[in-house]
Every structure is written in C-alpha cells, then in structure tokens.
C-alpha positions in Angstrom: -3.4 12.5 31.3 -6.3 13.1 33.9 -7.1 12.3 37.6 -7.8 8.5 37.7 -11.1 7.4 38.1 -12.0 4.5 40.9 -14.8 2.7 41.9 -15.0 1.5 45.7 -18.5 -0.4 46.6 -19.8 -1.9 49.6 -22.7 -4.1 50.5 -25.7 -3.0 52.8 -26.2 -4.9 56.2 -27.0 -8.2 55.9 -27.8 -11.5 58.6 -27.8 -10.3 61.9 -25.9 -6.9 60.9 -27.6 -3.5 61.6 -24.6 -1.7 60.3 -21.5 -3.2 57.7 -18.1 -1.3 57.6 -18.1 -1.9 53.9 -21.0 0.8 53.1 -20.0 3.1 55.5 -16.5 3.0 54.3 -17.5 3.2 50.7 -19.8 6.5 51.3 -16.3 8.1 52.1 -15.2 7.7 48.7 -16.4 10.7 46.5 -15.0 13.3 44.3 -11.2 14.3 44.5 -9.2 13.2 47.3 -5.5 13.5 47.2 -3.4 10.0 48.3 0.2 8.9 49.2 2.2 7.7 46.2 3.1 4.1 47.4 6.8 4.4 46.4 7.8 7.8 46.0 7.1 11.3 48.6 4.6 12.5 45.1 1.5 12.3 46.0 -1.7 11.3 43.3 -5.0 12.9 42.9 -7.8 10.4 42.6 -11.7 10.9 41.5 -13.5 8.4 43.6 -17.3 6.8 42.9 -18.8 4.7 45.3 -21.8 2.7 45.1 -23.5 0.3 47.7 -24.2 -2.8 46.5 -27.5 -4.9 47.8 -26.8 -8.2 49.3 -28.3 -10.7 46.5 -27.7 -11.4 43.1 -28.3 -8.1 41.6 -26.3 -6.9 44.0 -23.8 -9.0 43.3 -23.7 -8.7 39.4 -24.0 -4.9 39.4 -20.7 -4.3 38.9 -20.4 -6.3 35.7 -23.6 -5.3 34.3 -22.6 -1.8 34.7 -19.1 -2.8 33.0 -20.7 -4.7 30.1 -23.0 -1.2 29.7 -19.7 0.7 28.8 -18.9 2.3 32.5 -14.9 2.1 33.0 -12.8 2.9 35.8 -8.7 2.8 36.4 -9.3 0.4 39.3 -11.9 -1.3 41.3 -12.1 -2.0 45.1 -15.2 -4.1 46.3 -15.2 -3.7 50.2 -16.5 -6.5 52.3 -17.0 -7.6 55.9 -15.3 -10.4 56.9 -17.2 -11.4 60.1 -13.9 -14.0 61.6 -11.2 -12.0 60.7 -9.2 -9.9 62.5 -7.0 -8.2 59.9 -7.6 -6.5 56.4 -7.3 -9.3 53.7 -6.8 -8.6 49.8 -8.1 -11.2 47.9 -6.0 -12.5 45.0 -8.6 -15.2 43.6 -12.2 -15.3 42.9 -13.8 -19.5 43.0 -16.3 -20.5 40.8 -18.4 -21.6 43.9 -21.2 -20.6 45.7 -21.9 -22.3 48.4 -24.4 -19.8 50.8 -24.4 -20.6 55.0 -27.4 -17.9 55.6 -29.9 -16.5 52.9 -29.1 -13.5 51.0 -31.3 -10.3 51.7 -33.6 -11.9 49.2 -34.0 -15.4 50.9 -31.8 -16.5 48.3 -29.8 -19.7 49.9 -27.4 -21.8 47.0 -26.3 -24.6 49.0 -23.2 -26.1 46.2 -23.3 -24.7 42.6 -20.6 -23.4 40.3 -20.8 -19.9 39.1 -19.6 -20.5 35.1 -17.8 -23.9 35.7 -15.1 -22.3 33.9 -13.2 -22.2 37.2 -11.8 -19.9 39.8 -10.2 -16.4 38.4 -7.6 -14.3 39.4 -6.2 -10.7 39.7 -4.2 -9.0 37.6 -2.0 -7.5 39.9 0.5 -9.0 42.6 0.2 -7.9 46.1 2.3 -9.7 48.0 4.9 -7.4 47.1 3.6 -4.2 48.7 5.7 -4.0 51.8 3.2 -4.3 55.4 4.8 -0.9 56.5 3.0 0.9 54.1 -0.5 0.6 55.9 -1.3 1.9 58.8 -2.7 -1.8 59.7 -1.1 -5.3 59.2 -3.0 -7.8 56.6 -3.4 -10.7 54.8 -2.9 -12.0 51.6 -5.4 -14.4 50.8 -6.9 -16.7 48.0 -9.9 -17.4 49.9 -12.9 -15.2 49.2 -15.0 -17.5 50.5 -18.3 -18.8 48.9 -20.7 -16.3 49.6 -21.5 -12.8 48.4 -18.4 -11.4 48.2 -16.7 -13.9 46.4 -19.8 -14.3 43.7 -19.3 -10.5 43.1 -15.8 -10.3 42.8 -16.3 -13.0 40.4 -18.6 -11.6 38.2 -16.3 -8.5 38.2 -13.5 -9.9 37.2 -15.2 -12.3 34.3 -16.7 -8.9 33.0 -13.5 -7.0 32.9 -11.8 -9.8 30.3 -15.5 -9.7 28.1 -15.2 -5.9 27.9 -13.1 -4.0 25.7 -9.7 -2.8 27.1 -9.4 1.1 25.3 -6.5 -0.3 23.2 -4.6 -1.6 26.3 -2.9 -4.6 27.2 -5.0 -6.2 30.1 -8.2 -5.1 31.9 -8.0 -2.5 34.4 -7.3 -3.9 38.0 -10.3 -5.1 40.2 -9.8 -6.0 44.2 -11.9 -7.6 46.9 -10.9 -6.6 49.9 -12.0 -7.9 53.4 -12.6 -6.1 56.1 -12.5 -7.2 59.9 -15.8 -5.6 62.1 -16.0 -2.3 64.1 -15.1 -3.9 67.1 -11.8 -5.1 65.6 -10.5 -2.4 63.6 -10.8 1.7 64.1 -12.7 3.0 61.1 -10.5 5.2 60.2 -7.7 3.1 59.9 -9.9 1.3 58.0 -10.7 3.9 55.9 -6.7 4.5 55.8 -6.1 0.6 54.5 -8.5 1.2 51.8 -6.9 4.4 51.0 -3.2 2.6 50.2 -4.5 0.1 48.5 -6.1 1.9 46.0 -2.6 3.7 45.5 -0.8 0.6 45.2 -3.7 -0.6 42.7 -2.6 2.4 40.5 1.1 1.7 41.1 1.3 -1.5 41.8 4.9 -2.3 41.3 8.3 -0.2 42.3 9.6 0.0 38.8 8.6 0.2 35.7 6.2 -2.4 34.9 6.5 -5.0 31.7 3.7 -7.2 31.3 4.6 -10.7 30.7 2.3 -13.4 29.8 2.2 -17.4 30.9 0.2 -20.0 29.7 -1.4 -22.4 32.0 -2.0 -25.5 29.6 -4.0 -28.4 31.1 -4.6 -32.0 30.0 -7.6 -34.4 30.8 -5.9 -35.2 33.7 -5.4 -31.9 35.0 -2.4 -31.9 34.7 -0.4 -28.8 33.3 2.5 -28.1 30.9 6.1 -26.9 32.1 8.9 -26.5 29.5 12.6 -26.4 30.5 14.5 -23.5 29.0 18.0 -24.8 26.1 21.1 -24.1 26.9 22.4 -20.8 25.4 18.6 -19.1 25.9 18.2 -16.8 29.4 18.0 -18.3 32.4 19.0 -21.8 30.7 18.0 -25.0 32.4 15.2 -23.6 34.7 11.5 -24.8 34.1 8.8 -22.3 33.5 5.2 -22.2 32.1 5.5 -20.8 28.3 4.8 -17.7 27.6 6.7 -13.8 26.8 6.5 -10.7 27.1 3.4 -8.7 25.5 4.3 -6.6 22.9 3.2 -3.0 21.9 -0.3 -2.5 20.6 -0.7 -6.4 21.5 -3.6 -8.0 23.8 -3.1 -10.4 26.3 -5.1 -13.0 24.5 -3.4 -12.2 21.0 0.6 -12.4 23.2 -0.3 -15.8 24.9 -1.6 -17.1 21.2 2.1 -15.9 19.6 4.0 -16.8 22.0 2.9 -20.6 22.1 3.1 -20.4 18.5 6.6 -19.4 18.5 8.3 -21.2 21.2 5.9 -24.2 20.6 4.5 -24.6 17.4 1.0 -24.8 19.5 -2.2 -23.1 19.2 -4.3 -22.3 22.1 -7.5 -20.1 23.3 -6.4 -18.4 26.1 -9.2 -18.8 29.2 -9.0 -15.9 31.7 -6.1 -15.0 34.5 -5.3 -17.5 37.1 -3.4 -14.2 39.0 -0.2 -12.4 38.7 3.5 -12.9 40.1 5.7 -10.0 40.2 9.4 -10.3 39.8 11.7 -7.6 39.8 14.4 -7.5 37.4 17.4 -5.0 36.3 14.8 -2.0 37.5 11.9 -3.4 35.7 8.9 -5.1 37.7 8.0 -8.3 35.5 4.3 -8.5 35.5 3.9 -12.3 35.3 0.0 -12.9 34.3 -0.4 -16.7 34.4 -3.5 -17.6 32.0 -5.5 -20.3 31.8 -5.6 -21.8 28.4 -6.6 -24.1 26.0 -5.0 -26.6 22.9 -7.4 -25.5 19.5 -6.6 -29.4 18.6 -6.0 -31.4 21.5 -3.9 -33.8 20.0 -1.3 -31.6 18.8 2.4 -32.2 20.5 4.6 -29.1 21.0 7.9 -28.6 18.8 10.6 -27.3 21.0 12.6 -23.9 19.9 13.6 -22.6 22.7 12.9 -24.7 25.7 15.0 -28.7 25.5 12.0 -30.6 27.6 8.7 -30.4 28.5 6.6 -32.3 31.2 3.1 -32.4 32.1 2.6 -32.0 35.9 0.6 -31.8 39.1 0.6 -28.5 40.8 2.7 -28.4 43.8 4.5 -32.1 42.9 8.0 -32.4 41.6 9.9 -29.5 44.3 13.0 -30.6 43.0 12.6 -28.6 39.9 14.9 -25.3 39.1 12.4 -22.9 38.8 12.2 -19.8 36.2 11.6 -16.5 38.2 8.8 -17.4 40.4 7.6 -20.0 38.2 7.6 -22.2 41.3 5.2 -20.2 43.5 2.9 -20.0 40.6 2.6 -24.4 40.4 2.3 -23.9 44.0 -0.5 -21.6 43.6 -2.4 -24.3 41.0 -1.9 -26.8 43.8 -4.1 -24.6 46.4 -6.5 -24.0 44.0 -6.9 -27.7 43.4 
C-alpha cells in the first residue's frame, strides 16, 4: 500500500485582507512530509498537494470539478479564515445556503439562495472524538460553516465526492473544512501544527478498528423522521434507533442503506447523501455510524416490523425521554440544530 495522497487548499485574500492564513498555510503542504500517528508512537508518511483556491465561484467549485474529472485523494482539508474566531474549528456540516455579507473577488454578492435545495450535507467522519490534547491548540467542533465561501466550497466538495466513483470502496474518501482564527490570534506554526493532526486523524480517524455502519434518516411531509424501537430478544432490546446495519463486504453505502430497510423493514428507499457520522466504540471496534438522508421509492408504503416492536415518526430533538440506541440520541439532536 503506498504513502497516502492529500489535498489541503486555501483561498487567496479577499475583503479588506492583504494576506489569508489559509494560502500561506496551504503552500506548506508539498511532497512527503512525515506526521504523528494520532493513536499509536508510529508515525505515517503523507504525499501532500496543495492548491489555492480564488475567492468566487470557480473558486469555490474547483475542488469538485477537479473530482468529477477523475482526480482522487485519501483525504481532503479545505483551509479557511474565520475572521471572529478565536480557536481552530472543524466543520462537521456543509448548508445548502448562501447567503454573501461582502462580494466575492468577482463582485459576486447572493443575498438568500439554496445551493441544490437538497439540503445541508455532512462529513463522513466523527471528530468529536479525537481527544483536545492531541493538538498543540484547543478547538471547536462546529456545524456552522457559515454562508459564505467556505461553506459553498465545502459543499460542492462533499456533493462531488458521493457523484464520483469510490475505487470499489465503501464510502467516499473523507473531506474537511477547517476554520482558521487570523495571524494576530494564532502563531502560524501552531497553525500549521493543527492542520498537521488533523490530517492524521482524517487518515485514522478512530482508535480501533473501524466498522462502517449505516442509518437511515427517513422523513415525512411533515419533516418529521422515522425511529424504530429494537424487540425484545434482538441487541440492545428496547432502545430506539434510526434503521439501518452494518455495511457488508464489497457493499456501497447506498446499496447497505437499500438492504437494510428491506430487511428490517420491508421498505424501499433512495438513499440522499450523509447528514454526518457518530462514532461509538464498542468491544475494540469503533462503530462508524453514517446517518443518511433518505427517501420512500412509494411514499405510501408502511413498514413491516422484523426486528424492531414500534416505530414512531418524530421531531428532531422532541421526545428526550426516549432510551436511546448507541448515540442514536445525539444524532436526533443533531437534526434538531439543523432544523
């Protein structure tokens, strides 16, 4: 198996900005350079590519154009100044907004406008789990990219990576936006540190051996989703939980989501794209829970239960009272913010 291969971009100045941390971090980012292992005292040899990005639309969608041309990479980290903040912060979600304060570097000023109107989009990793000692700088987990360049580009990155063939794997490589505070907040080279761990945890994102588990986010006119309580006599019994299973070997994400309603269910749906992942460790394996938004094929079509006793539709972030499935709970949560 050879040296991974990563993409890290930034954006070129823009507003009142004669420099922007993203770009001069990014330049960094050539050839071989040998990182920290997140979890172990191994160390991991990386081949970088950077690429600056201009600050306007084909700026923003060169990262998916160059995806949907055939150009692959183990993991992408967009880099991005974050003018208010003063801490790093990962990005786990991507909104279909755009919604512009200043002009873009080509005058270009959307005011309120949906990207796809497919909604917002998620990662496909988790981290909320890699432990703040770890980086030399304390962060922020956030699911607020905000409505401007950077979140228009992480978008079109990560609605790309699910159009784009996966080399016979499982899910799309991982993709990142991270935020960066100014030069007058944060040393660059702790900066240039920060980016450094986070593109080993990207590669290794969890502690154990990863399984990748799929969940099914089905919504009604209402908006409104589906949650099905596990029978008696089936693991974990009596806790609620969106559907879904584990992906099998030489199986898709889509084409696990699609058996797994079928089987537990009786349903068939057209899974969307990833609303973002929940990690849960579990007798030495790290459950990689991808929830995925998705569709009924016939909307009027009731599920038959097989392994679940109940099923509810319901509001994100109502109905606390529920015994929740693994982390099941945060992920409602989650829908509830996203709202």
């Amino acid at each position: 198996m050879g040296r991974p291969r990563v993409l890290v971009t930034g954006f070129e100045p823009f507003g009142v900005h004669i420099t922007n941390i993203s770009s001069l971090l990014a330049e960094q980012f050539k050839g071989v350079q040998r990182l920290d292992h997140p979890w172990n005292a191994s160390h991991i040899e990386v081949d970088f590519i950077f690429d600056i990005l201009s600050v306007d639309q084909a700026g923003s969608v060169r990262t998916a154009q160059r995806i949907k041309e055939g150009e692959s990479w183990d993991a992408i980290v967009h880099l991005g100044l974050c003018e208010q903040c003063i801490q790093p912060r990962i990005e786990r979600r991507a909104q279909d907004i755009l919604r512009m304060r200043i002009p873009d570097n080509a005058g270009r000023q959307i005011s309120d406008e949906t990207l796809t109107g497919d909604g917002d989009r998620g990662c496909w990793i988790d981290p909320s789990i890699w432990p703040q000692d770890a980086f030399p700088s304390p962060f922020e987990i956030s699911i607020d990219a905000g409505t401007y360049l950077c979140n228009e580009t992480y978008y079109r990155t990560l609605e790309a990576l699910i159009s784009s063939p996966h080399e016979n794997r499982a899910l799309p490589n991982p993709a990142l936006f991270l935020h960066l505070p100014p030069e007058t907040v944060i040393d660059r080279a702790v900066a240039l540190e920060f980016v450094k761990a986070t593109v080993a945890f990207m590669l290794h994102p969890t502690p154990f051996q990863p399984v990748d588990v799929v969940a099914g986010c089905l919504l009604n006119s209402e908006g409104d989703h589906m949650l099905a309580r596990r029978a008696v006599g089936h693991d974990q019994q009596g806790t609620w939980e969106f559907p879904g299973g584990k992906i099998d070997e030489n199986e898709s994400w889509r084409t696990a989501l699609i058996r797994e309603f079928d089987e537990e269910l009786n349903l068939s749906v057209r899974p969307l794209h990833p609303l973002g992942t929940w990690v849960h460790n579990r007798h030495d394996a790290s459950l990689m829970i991808h929830l995925i938004a998705c569709s009924l094929t016939t909307p009027s079509d009731e599920p038959t239960l097989r392994v679940h006793d109940h099923w509810i539709w319901k509001r994100g972030g109502e109905g606390d009272e529920l015994d929740w499935t693994g982390r099941d709970g945060e992920m409602d949560a989650h829908l509830a913010q996203s709202d």
